[in-house]
C-alpha positions as CSV (number, residue, x, y, z in Angstrom):
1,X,-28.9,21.8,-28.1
2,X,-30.3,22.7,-31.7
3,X,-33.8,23.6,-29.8
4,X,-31.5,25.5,-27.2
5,X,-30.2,27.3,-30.2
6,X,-33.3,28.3,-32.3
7,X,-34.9,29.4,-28.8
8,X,-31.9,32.0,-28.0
9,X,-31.8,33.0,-31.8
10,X,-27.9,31.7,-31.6
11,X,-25.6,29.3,-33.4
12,X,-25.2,26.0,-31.8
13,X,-21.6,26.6,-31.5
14,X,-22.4,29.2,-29.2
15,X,-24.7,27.1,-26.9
16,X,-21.9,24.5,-26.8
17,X,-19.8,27.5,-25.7
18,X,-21.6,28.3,-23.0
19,X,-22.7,25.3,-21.3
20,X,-18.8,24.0,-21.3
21,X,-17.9,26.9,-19.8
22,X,-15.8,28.2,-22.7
23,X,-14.6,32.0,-23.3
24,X,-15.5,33.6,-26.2
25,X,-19.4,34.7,-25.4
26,X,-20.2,37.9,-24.7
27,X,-22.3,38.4,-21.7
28,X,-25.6,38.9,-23.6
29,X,-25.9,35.9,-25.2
30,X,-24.7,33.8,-22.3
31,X,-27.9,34.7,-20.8
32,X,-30.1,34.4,-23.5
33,X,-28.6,30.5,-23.9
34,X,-29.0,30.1,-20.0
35,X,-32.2,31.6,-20.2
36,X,-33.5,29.3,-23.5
37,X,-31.7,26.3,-21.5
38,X,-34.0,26.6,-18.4
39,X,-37.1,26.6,-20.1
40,X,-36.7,23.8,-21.9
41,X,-35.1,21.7,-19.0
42,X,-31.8,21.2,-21.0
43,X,-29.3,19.3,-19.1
44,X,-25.9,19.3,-20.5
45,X,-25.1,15.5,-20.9
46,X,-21.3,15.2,-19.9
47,X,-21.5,11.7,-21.1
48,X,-22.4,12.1,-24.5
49,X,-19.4,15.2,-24.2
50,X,-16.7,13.1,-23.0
51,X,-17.1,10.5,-26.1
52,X,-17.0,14.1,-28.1
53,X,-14.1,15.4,-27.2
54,X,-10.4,14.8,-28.3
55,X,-9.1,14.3,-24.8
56,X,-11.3,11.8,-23.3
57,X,-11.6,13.3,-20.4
58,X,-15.3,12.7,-18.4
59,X,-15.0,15.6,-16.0
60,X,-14.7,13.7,-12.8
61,X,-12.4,12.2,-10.4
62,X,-12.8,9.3,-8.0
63,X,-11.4,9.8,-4.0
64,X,-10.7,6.6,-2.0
65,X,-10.9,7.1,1.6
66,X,-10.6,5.2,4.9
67,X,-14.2,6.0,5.8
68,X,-16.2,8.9,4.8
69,X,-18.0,9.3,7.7
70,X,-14.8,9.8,10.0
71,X,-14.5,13.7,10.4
72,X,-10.9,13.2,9.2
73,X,-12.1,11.7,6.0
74,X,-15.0,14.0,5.6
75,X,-12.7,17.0,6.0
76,X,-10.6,15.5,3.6
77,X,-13.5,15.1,0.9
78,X,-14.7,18.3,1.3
79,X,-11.2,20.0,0.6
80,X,-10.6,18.1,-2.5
81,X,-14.6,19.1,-3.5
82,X,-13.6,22.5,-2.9
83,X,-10.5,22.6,-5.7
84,X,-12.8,20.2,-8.1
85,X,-15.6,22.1,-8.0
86,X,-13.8,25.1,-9.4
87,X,-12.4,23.1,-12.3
88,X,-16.3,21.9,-12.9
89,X,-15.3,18.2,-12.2
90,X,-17.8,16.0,-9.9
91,X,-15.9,13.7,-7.2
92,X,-17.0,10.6,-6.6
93,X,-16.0,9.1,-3.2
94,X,-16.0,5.8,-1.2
95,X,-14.8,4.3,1.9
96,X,-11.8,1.2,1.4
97,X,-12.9,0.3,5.4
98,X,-8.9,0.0,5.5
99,X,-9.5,-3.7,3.5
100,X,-7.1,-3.9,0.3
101,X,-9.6,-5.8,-1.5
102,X,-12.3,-3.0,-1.1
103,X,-9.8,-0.8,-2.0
104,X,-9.2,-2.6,-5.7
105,X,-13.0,-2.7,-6.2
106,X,-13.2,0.5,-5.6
107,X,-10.6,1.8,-8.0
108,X,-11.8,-0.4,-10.9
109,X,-15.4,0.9,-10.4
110,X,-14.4,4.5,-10.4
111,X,-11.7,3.2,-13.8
112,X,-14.8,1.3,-15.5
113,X,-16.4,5.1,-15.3
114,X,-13.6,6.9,-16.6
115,X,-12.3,9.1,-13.8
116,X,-9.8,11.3,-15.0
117,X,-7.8,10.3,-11.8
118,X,-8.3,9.1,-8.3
119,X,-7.4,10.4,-5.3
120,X,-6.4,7.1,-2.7
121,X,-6.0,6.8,1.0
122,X,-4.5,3.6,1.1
123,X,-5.7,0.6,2.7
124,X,-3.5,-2.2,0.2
125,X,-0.1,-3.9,0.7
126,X,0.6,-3.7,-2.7
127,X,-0.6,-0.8,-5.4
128,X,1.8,-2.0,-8.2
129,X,-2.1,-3.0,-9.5
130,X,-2.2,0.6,-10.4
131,X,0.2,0.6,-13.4
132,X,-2.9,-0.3,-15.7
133,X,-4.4,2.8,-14.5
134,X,-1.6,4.5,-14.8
135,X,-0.9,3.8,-18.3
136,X,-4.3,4.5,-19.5
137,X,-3.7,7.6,-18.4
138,X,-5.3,8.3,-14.8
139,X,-3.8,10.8,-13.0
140,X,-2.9,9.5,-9.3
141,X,-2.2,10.7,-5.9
142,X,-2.0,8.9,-2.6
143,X,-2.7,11.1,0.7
144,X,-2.3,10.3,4.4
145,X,0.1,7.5,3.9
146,X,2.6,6.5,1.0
147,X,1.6,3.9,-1.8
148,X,3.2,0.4,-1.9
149,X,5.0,-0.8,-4.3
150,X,4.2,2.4,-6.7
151,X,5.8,5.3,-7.4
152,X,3.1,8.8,-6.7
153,X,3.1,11.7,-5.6
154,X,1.7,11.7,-2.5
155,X,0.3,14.5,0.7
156,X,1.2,13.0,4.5
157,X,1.3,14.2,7.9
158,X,4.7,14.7,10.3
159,X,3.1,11.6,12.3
160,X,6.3,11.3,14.2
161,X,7.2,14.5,14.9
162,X,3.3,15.3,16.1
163,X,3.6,12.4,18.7
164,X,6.7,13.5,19.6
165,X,5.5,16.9,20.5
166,X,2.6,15.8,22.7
167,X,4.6,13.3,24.3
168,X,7.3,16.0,25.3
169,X,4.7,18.2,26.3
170,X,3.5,15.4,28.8
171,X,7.3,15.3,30.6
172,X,7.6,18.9,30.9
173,X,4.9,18.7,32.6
174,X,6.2,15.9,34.6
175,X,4.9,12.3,33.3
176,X,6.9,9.6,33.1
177,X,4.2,7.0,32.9
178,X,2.4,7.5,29.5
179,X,0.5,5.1,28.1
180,X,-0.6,4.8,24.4
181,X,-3.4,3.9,22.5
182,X,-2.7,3.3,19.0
183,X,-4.5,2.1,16.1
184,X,-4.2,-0.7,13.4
185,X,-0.4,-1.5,13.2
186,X,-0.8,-2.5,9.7
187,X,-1.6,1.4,8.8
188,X,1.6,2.9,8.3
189,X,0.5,6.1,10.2
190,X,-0.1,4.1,13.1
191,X,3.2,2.5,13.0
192,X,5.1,6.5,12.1
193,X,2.6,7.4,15.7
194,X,3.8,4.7,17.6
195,X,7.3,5.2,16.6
196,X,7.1,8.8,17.6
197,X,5.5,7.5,20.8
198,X,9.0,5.5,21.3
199,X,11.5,7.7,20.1
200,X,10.1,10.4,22.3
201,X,10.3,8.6,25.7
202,X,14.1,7.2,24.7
203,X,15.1,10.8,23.8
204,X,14.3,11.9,27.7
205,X,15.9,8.3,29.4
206,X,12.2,7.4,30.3
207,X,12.0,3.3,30.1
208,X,9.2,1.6,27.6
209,X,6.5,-0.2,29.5
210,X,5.1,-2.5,27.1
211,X,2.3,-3.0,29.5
212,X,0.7,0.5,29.0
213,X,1.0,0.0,25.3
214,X,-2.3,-1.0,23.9
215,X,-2.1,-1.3,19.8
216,X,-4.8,-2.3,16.8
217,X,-7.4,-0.5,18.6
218,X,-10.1,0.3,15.7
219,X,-13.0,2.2,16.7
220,X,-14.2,4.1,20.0
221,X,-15.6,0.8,21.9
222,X,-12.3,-1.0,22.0
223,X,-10.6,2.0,22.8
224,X,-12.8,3.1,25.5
225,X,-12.0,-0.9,27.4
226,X,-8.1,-0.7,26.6
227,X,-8.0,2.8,28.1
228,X,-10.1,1.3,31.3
229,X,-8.2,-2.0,31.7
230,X,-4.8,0.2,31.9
231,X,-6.3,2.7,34.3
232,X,-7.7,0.0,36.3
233,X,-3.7,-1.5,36.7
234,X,-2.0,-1.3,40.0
235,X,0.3,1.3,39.0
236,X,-1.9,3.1,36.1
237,X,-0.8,5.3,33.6
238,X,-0.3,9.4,34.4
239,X,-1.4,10.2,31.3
240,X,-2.7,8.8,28.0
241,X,-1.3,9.7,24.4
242,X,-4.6,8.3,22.0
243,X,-3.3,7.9,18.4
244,X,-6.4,8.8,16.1
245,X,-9.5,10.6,16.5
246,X,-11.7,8.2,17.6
247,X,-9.1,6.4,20.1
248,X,-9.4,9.6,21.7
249,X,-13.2,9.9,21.9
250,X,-12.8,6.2,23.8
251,X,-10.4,7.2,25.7
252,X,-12.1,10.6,27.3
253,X,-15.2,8.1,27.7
254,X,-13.0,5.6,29.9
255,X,-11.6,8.3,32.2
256,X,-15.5,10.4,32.4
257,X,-16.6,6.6,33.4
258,X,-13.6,6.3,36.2
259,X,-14.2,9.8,37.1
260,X,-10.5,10.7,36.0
261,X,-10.6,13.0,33.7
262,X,-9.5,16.1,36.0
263,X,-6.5,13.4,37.3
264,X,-5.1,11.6,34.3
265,X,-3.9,13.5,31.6
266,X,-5.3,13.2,27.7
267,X,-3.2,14.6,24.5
268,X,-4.7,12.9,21.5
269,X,-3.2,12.5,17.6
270,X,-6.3,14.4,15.3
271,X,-9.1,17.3,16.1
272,X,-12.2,16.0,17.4
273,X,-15.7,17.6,16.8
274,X,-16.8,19.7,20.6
275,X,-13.5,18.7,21.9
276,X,-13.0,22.5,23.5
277,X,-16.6,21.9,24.8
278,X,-15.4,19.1,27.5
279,X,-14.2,19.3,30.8
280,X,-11.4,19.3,30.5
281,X,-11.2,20.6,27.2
282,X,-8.9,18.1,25.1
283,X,-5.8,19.0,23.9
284,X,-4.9,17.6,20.4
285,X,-2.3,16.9,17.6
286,X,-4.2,18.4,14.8
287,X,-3.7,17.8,11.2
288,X,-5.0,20.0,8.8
289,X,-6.9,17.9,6.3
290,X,-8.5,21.0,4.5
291,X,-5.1,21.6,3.8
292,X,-3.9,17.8,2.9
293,X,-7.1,17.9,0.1
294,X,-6.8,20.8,-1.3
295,X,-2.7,20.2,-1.9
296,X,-3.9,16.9,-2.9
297,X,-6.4,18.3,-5.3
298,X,-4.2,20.9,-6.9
299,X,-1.4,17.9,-7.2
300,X,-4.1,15.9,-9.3
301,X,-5.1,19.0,-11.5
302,X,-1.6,20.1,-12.3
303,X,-0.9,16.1,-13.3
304,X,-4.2,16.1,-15.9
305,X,-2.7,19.6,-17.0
306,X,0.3,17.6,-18.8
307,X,2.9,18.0,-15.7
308,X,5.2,14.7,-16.3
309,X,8.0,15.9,-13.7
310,X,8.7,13.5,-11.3
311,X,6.7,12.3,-8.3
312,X,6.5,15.1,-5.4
313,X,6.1,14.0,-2.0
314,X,4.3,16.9,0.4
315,X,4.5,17.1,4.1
316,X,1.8,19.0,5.8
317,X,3.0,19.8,9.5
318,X,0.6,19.5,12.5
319,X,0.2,22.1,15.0
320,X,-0.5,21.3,19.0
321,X,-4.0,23.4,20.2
322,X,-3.4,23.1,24.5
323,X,-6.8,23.2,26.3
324,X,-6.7,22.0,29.3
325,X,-6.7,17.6,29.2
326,X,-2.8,17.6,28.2
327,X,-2.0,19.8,30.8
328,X,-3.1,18.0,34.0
329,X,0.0,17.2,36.2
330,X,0.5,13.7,37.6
């Protein structure tokens, strides 16, 4: 910084100004320091700041999520990005593989680099190993589903009232044998879908037939041979309600490997990537998780901002997008 200084012909006050993207520099010298910075290769060490300054703080954040590669997840990262990027904090992100113990690891790797606070879809049973966190000072907030055990605030979906919409949309028109694919029933969005699923079909007199009920389906493979052993029944479903994104991909797969995908009707919980590109097109549950980040984001910011209030609890409502696979009669 000194070198930084003598090259721009300013205090070092002033270079420290501008490369933490303080006020108080006029234009002109802002671009002599930037200009100075560049030719010497000077890289602002956040590092060396953090043990500087009075609050601690590191400039970063970590985000736990399910898996980074699903589009859900992605979407998710990239909205919080969005938000931290404007406050000039880095996120550093990771996938829990929905296992509580990678979960933990997780959070004390992010904690051991002093995130300012963590962003967690959760995978544990029991998050009451967060009040160490906590009292250090980490700013918390769970999204997608609610913490165990620990009091956040936290950003979730209307699971039920999604599934209870597509499933309704199937008897109007004229289902009465849907079958559901749902995911892990350890999750507890899986358990809010399924109960949507159930409280949907009561609601219209329509009997449960625990035989077209598949459950703890993870991934696209083992969704894709539950949706063709209950297609391949005697008396197979009408219609299938898939309960997460990639249920649905297996799903569409099982019934373009039948050839009944213009017979059997497909509404599935989650946006898919090209799914207005199929034939049928497939009509979805969506979620918004641009919108579940960036609430989540702004939570977390307001929280490191000195908000003590008590914990808020967000719902972001889905919206049904009809195109064509939910709208097959039986």
């Amino acid at each position: 910084m000194r070198d930084v200084a003598a090259l721009a012909k300013v205090s070092i006050k002033t270079v420290s100004r501008v490369v933490n993207g303080e006020s108080g520099v006029s234009p002109r010298l802002a671009r002599q320091v930037l200009a100075a910075s560049e030719r010497l290769n000077y890289r602002h060490n956040l590092t060396a700041s953090s043990l500087r300054r009075s609050d601690g703080r590191s400039a970063t954040i970590g985000v736990v999520l399910e898996d980074v590669a699903n589009p859900f997840s992605a979407a998710l990262n990239r909205s919080i990005e969005d938000v931290a990027v404007q406050r000039g904090v880095l996120v550093l992100a990771g996938s829990s593989d929905e296992d509580g113990d990678r979960e933990r690891k997780l959070v004390s790797a992010f904690a051991s680099r002093r995130v300012d606070g963590l962003i967690i879809q959760p995978s544990s049973e029991d998050h009451s190993y967060l009040l160490t966190e906590r009292k250090a000072g980490t700013a918390i907030v769970f999204v997608d589903r609610p913490p165990a055990f620990f009091d956040a605030d936290t950003v979730l979906t209307d699971n039920a009232a999604g599934v209870r919409r597509g499933v309704r949309h199937l008897v109007e028109h004229g289902h009465r044998r849907i079958g559901y694919l749902g995911d892990l029933h350890k999750i507890a969005t899986a358990v809010e879908r399924h109960r949507g699923y159930v409280e949907e079909l009561a609601d219209h007199r329509i009997d449960i037939d625990e035989t077209i009920v598949r459950l703890d389906l993870k991934g696209i493979e083992k969704a894709e041979a539950a949706a063709i052993e209950l297609l391949r029944m005697p008396q197979p479903p009408t219609a299938l309600f898939s309960g997460q994104n990639l249920i649905t991909i297996g799903a569409f797969r099982a019934l373009r490997q039948l050839g009944l995908h213009q017979r059997v009707a497909l509404i599935g919980f989650d946006d898919i990537l090209l799914a207005d590109l199929l034939q049928p097109a497939i009509t979805v549950i969506a979620q918004d998780p641009a919108a579940i980040g960036r609430t989540a984001a702004e939570m977390l910011f307001r929280r490191l901002d000195g908000d003590r209030s008590p914990s808020e609890h967000r719902v972001v409502v889905t919206r049904m997008i009809a195109r064509g696979s939910g709208e097959i009669a039986p």
